[in-house]
C-alpha positions in Angstrom: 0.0 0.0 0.0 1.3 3.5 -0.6 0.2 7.0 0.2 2.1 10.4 0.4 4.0 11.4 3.3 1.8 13.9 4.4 -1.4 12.0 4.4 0.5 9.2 6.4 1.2 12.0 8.6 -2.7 12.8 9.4 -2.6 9.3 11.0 -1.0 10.5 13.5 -3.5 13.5 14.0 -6.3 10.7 13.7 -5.1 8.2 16.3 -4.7 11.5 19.0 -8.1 11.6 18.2 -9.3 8.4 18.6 -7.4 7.7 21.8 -8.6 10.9 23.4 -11.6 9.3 22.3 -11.3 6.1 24.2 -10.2 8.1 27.0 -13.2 10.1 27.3 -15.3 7.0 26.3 -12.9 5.0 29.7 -13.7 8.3 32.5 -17.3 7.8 31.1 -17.7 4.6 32.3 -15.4 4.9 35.4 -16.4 7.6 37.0 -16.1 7.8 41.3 -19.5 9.2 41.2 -20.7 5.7 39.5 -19.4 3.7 42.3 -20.8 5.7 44.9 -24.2 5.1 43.4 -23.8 1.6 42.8 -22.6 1.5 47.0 -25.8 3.2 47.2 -28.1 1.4 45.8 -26.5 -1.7 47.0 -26.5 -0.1 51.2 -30.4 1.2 50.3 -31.4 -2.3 49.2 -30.1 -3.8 52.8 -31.7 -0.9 54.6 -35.0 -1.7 52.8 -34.8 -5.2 53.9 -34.2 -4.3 57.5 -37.0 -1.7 57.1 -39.5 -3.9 55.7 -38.6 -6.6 58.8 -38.7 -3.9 61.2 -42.2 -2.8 59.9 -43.6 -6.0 59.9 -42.9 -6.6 63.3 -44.0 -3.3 64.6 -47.2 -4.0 62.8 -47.3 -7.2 64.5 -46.9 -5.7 68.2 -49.1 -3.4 67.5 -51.7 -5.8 66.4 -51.0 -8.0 69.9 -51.2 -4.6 71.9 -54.6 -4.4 70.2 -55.6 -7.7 71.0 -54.3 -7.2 74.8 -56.0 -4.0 75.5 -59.3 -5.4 74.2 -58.8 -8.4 76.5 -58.0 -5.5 79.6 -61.3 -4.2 78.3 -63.5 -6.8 78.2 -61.8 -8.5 82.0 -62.6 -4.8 83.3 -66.3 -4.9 81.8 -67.0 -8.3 83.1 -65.6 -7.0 86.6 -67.6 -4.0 86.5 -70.5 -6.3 85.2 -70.0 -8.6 88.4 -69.7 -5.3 91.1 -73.2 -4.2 89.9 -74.7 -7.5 90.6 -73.2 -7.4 94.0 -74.5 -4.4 95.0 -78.2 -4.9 93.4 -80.7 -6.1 96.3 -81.8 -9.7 96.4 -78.7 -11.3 95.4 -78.3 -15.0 97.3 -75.3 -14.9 99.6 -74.0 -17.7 97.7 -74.1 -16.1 94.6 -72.5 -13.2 96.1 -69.6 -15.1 97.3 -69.5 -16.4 93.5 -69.0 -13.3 92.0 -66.7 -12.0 94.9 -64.4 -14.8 93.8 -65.1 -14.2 89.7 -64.0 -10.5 90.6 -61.0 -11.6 92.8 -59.6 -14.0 89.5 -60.6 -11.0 87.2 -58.7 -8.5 88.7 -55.5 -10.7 89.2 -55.8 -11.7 85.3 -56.0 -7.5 84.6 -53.0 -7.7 86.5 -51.5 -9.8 84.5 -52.7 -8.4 81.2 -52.0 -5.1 82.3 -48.1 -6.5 82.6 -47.7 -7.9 79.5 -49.3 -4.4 78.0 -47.0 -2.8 79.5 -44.1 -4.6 78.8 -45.1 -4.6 75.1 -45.7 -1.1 74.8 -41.4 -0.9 75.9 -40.8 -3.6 73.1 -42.9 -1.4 70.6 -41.5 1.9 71.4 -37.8 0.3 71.1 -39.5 -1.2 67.5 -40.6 2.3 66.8 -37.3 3.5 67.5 -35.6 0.9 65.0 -38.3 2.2 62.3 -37.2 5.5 62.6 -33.6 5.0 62.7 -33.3 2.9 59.3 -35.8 5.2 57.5 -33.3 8.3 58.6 -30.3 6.0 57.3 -32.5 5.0 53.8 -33.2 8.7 53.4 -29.5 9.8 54.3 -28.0 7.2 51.6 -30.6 8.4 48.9 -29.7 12.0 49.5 -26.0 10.5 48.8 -27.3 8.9 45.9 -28.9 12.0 45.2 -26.1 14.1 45.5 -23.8 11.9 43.4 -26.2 11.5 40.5 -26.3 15.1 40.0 -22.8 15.3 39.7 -22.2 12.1 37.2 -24.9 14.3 35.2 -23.1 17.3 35.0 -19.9 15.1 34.4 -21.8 13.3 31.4 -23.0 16.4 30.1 -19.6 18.1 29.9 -18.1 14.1 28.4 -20.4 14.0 26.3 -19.8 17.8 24.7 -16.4 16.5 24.3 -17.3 13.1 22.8 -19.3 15.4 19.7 -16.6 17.7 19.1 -13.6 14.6 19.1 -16.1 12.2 16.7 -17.1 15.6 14.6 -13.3 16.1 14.2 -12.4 12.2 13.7 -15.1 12.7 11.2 -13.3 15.3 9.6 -9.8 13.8 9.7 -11.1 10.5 8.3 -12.4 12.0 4.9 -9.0 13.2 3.9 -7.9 9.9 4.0 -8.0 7.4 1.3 -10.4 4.7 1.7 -7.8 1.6 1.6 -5.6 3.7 4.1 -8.2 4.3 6.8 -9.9 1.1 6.3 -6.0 -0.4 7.2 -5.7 1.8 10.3 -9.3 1.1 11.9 -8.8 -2.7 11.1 -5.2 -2.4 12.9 -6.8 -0.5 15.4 -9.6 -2.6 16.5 -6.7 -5.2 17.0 -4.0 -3.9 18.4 -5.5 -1.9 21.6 -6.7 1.0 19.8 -3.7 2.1 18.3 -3.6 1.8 14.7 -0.5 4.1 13.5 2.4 4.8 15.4 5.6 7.2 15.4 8.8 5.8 14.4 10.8 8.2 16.6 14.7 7.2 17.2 14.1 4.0 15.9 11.5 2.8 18.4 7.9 1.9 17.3 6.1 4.3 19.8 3.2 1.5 19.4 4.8 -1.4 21.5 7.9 1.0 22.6 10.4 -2.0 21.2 13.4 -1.1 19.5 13.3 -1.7 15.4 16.4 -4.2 15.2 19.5 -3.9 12.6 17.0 -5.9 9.4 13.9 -4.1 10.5 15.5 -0.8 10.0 17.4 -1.3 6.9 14.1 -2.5 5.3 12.6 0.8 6.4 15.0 2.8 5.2 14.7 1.2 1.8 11.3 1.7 1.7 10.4 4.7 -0.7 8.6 7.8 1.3 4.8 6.7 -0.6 5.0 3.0 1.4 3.4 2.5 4.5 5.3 0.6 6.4 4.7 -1.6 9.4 5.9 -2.7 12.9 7.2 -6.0 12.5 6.5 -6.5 16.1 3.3 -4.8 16.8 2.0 -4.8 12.7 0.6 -1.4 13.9 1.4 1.7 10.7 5.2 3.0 11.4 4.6 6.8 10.3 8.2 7.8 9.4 8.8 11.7 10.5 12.2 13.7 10.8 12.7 12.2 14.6 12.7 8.7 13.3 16.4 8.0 13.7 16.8 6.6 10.0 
């Protein structure tokens, strides 16, 4: 393949180009702000778990606090209930003694009742507590998430500003270049790392940075200016300039 000097020289201009590109394309996708939302997400979907368990089993206590002042409610009634029929007139001693005894039981089980209440309402505000504490921490690591979203958006917006202006320039490079030439470069490219043409500067390929032996050299220098020559090692394009060494 042959092309003049000087368009063998825009290859040069081209891969700056496309390896800014890839290195705008590599901070795109590797920003810090990108890990912190993906430790986000990942701490908010643990806190959600420990939220949902810690609502479920609030809702549970409060549902048996429910169920235990209802019982105090209806042992209270029934003791009430019995106190009036004591003190109506015409009540058989021995019925009286009954409900003496009915009321005796009664208020020991309100006792009782009254102490599992109690100690259920501490278990529930501790519960309550717990609720509170994870929804803070859930809405503390979505304001993070928050917070670094808006900045990988700015980020991206000024990326991608720079993304348009490299390809509208790669674009613009590429079309002074003859089709057999570029089509070279890109396939070289797409194999080699990204690099598709490389300096010859002091007699080093600035591709893989190795040293163009004794044979490799003459063979360059015997080339005529129009050839495009390659890296023996690396088979990326050797651009020949004034700092080559020959």
């Amino acid at each position: 393949m042959i092309a003049d000097p000087f368009v063998q020289l825009r290859l040069l201009d081209l891969q700056a180009v496309d390896t800014a590109l890839a290195q705008l394309a590599h901070r795109r996708r590797n920003l810090p702000e990108l890990a912190t939302i993906a430790d986000c997400d990942q701490r908010a979907s643990g806190v959600r778990s420990q939220l949902v368990d810690a609502e479920t089993s609030l809702a549970d206590l409060a549902a048996e606090q429910r169920r235990l002042e209802a019982d105090v409610d209806n042992v209270r009634l029934r003791a009430d209930k019995d106190q009036r029929r004591m003190a109506a007139s015409g009540v058989p001693a021995k019925e009286i003694a009954g409900l003496q005894h009915e009321v005796t039981s009664l208020a020991r089980r309100q006792g009782v009742l009254e102490d599992e209440l109690l100690e259920l309402m501490e278990t529930r505000e501790t519960a309550e507590a717990q609720v509170s504490r994870l929804q803070s921490e859930l809405q503390a690591i979505l304001a993070e998430r928050a917070t670094a979203e808006a900045a990988r958006d700015e980020v991206f917006g000024e990326i991608d500003d720079a993304l348009a202006k490299r390809r509208a320039e790669r674009d613009r490079l590429a079309g002074t270049l003859p089709a057999d030439l570029l089509g070279l470069y890109d396939k070289v490219r797409e194999s080699s790392g990204g690099v598709g043409a490389a300096m010859l500067r002091q007699r080093r390929c600035e591709g893989c940075r190795l040293e163009l032996s004794g044979s490799e050299l003459g063979e360059v220098r015997a080339a005529k200016a129009e050839a495009v020559v390659r890296c023996d090692n690396c088979r990326r394009i050797l651009v020949r300039t004034h700092e080559s060494g020959l």
